[in-house]
C-alpha positions in Angstrom: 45.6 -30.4 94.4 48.5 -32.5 93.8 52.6 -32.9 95.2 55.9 -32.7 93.5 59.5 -32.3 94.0 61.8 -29.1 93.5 65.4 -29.2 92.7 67.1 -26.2 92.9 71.0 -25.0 92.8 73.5 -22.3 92.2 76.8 -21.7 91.5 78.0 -20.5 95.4 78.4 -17.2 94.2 76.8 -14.4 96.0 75.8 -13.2 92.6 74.9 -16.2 91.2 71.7 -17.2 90.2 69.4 -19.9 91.1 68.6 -23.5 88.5 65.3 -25.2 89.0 64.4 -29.0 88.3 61.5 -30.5 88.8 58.8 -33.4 87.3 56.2 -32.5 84.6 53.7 -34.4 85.9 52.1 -34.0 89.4 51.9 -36.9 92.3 48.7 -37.3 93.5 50.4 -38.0 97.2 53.7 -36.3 98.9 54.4 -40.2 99.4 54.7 -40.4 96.0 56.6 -37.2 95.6 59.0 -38.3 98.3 59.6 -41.9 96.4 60.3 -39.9 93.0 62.8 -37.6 94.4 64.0 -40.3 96.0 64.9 -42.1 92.8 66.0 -39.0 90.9 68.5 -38.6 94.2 69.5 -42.4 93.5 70.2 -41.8 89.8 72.6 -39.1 90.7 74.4 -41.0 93.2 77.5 -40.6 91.3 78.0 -37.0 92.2 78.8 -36.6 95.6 75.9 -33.9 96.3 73.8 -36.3 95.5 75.1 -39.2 97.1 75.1 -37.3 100.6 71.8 -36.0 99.6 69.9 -39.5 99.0 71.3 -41.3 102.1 70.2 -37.7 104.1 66.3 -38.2 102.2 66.3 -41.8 102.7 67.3 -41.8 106.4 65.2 -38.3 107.0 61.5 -38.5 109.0 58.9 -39.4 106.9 57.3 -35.6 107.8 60.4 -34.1 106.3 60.1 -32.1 103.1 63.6 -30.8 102.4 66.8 -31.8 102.2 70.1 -30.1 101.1 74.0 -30.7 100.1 75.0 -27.2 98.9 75.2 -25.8 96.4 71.9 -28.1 95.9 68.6 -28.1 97.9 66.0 -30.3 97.4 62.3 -29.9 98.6 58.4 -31.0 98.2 55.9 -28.7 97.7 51.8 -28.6 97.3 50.3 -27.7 93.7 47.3 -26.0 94.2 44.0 -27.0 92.6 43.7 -25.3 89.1 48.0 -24.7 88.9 50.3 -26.3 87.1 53.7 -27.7 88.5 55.6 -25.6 86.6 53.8 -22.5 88.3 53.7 -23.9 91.8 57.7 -24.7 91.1 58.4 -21.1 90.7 55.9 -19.8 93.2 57.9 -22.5 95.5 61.0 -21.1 94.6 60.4 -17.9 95.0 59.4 -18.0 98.7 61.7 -21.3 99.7 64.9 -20.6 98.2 67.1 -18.0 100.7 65.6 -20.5 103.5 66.7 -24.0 101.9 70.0 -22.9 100.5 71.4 -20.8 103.7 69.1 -22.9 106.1 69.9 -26.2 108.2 66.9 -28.7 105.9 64.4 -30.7 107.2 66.2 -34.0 106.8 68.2 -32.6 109.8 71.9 -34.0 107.8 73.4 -30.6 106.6 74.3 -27.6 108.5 74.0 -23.4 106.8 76.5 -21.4 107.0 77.5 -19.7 110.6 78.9 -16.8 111.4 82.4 -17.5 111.9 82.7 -19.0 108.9 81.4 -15.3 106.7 84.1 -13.5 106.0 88.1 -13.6 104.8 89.3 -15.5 108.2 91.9 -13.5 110.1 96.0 -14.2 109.6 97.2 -16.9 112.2 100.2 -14.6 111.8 98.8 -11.1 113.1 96.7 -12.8 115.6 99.7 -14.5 117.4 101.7 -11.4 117.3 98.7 -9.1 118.3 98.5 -11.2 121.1 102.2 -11.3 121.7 102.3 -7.3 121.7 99.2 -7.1 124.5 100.9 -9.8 126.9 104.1 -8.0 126.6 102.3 -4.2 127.0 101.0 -5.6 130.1 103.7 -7.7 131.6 105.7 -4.6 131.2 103.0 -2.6 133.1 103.0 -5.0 136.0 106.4 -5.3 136.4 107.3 -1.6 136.0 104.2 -0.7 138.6 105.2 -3.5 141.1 109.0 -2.8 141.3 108.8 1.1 140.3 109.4 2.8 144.2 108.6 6.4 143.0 111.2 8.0 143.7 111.5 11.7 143.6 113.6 13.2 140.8 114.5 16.6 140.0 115.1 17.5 136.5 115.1 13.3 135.1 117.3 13.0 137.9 116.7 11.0 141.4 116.9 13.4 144.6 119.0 12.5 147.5 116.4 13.0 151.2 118.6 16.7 151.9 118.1 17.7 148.4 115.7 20.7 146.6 114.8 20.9 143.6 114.3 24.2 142.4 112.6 24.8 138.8 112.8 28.3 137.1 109.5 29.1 135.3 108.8 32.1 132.4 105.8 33.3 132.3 104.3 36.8 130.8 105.6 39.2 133.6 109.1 37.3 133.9 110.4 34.3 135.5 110.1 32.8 138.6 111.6 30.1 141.0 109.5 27.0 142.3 111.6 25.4 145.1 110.3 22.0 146.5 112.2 19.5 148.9 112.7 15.6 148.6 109.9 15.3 151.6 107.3 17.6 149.1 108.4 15.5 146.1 107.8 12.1 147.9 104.4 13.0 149.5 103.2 14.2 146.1 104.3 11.0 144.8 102.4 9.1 147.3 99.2 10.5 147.2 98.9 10.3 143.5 97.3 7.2 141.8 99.5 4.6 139.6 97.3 3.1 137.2 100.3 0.9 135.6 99.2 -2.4 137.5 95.5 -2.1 136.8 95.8 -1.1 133.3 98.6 -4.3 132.3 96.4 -6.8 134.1 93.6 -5.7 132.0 95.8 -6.0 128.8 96.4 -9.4 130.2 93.2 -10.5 130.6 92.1 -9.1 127.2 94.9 -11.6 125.5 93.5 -14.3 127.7 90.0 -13.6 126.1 91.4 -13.3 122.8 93.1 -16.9 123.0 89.7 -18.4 124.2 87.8 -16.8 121.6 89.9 -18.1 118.9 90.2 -21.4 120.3 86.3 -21.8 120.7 86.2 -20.3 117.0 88.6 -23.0 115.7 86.9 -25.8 117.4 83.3 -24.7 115.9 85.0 -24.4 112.6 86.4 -27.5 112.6 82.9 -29.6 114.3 81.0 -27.6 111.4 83.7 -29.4 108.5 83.0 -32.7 110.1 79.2 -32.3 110.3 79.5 -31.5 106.3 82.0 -34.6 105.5 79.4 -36.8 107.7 
């Protein structure tokens, strides 16, 4: 049984497929395995993957085995007795791959994806005027349930307290009056329910959601882009 190192990479692509790298030779200890990748992170140095990568490995617990800067992940990995590294390589890659390039690595300096960063992110633009439309929807609510006095009207027009309203209706055996008086017409009004208040404060708390959604979302985003710069 022996150790080596595994390089792997890909283009970013969802498509894409997946390079391997790793030594010829086996190391007959992971320390030695963890000193070679070491160097071969050192010897990169110039690309910035790499650069993030070997100060991530070098600082990383001595019990860590991977480490990542996408689109590259790098990891140890046990050759069994009788395989070859090539073999164990692919065997390695095979079961290790989804989890070191979408995971957070061993070496604990990289963060995977999250959730709100999947995904086309929504317009700035349609967001603020969604929100805009909401508030107003249910300012107007409030207002129109808090100063509306119900008055009763006759026809789209208010009733005066001597007046009746009376409203001709056709049906199959002929028409026929319905009288009512401004007293009948205001207790009707009363007793029935006015859902204009509830329903704008509820628009109103919605948009006050909304804004504290986004601005939690904004702030992950931008911790996550200052984790990845670090």
């Amino acid at each position: 049984m022996g150790w080596g190192w595994l390089q792997l990479s890909t283009d970013g692509t969802q498509g894409g497929g997946i390079r391997l790298k790793y030594p010829d030779a086996a190391f007959t200890t992971a320390v030695e395995a963890r000193a070679d990748l070491q160097r071969h992170l050192d010897r990169g140095a110039d690309e910035p993957h790499f650069a993030k990568a070997a100060a991530a490995w070098r600082d990383a617990s001595p019990t860590a085995k991977a480490v990542r800067s996408l689109p590259y992940a790098w990891t140890l990995y046990e050759i069994p007795r009788g395989s070859t590294p090539a073999a164990a390589a692919n065997t390695t890659a095979r079961e290790q791959a989804r989890h070191l390039l979408d995971q957070p690595s061993a070496a604990g300096r990289t963060r995977s994806s999250r959730p709100w960063q999947a995904g086309p992110r929504f317009p700035l633009v349609l967001f603020v005027l969604g929100l805009l439309f909401l508030g107003g929807c249910g300012l107007k609510l409030v207002a129109d349930g808090l100063t509306d006095h119900r008055e009763p009207t006759c026809d789209g027009k208010a009733m005066r307290p001597w007046d009746v309203c009376v409203t001709t209706r056709a049906g199959r055996s002929g028409s026929s009056q319905y009288t009512e008086t401004y007293q009948e017409k205001a207790d009707a009004l009363a007793h029935s329910t006015d859902f204009s208040v509830p329903l704008g404060v509820a628009l109103l708390v919605l948009c006050v959601a909304l804004l504290l959604w986004r601005h939690s979302r904004t702030k992950r985003r931008a911790q996550w882009a200052k984790e990845q710069e670090n």
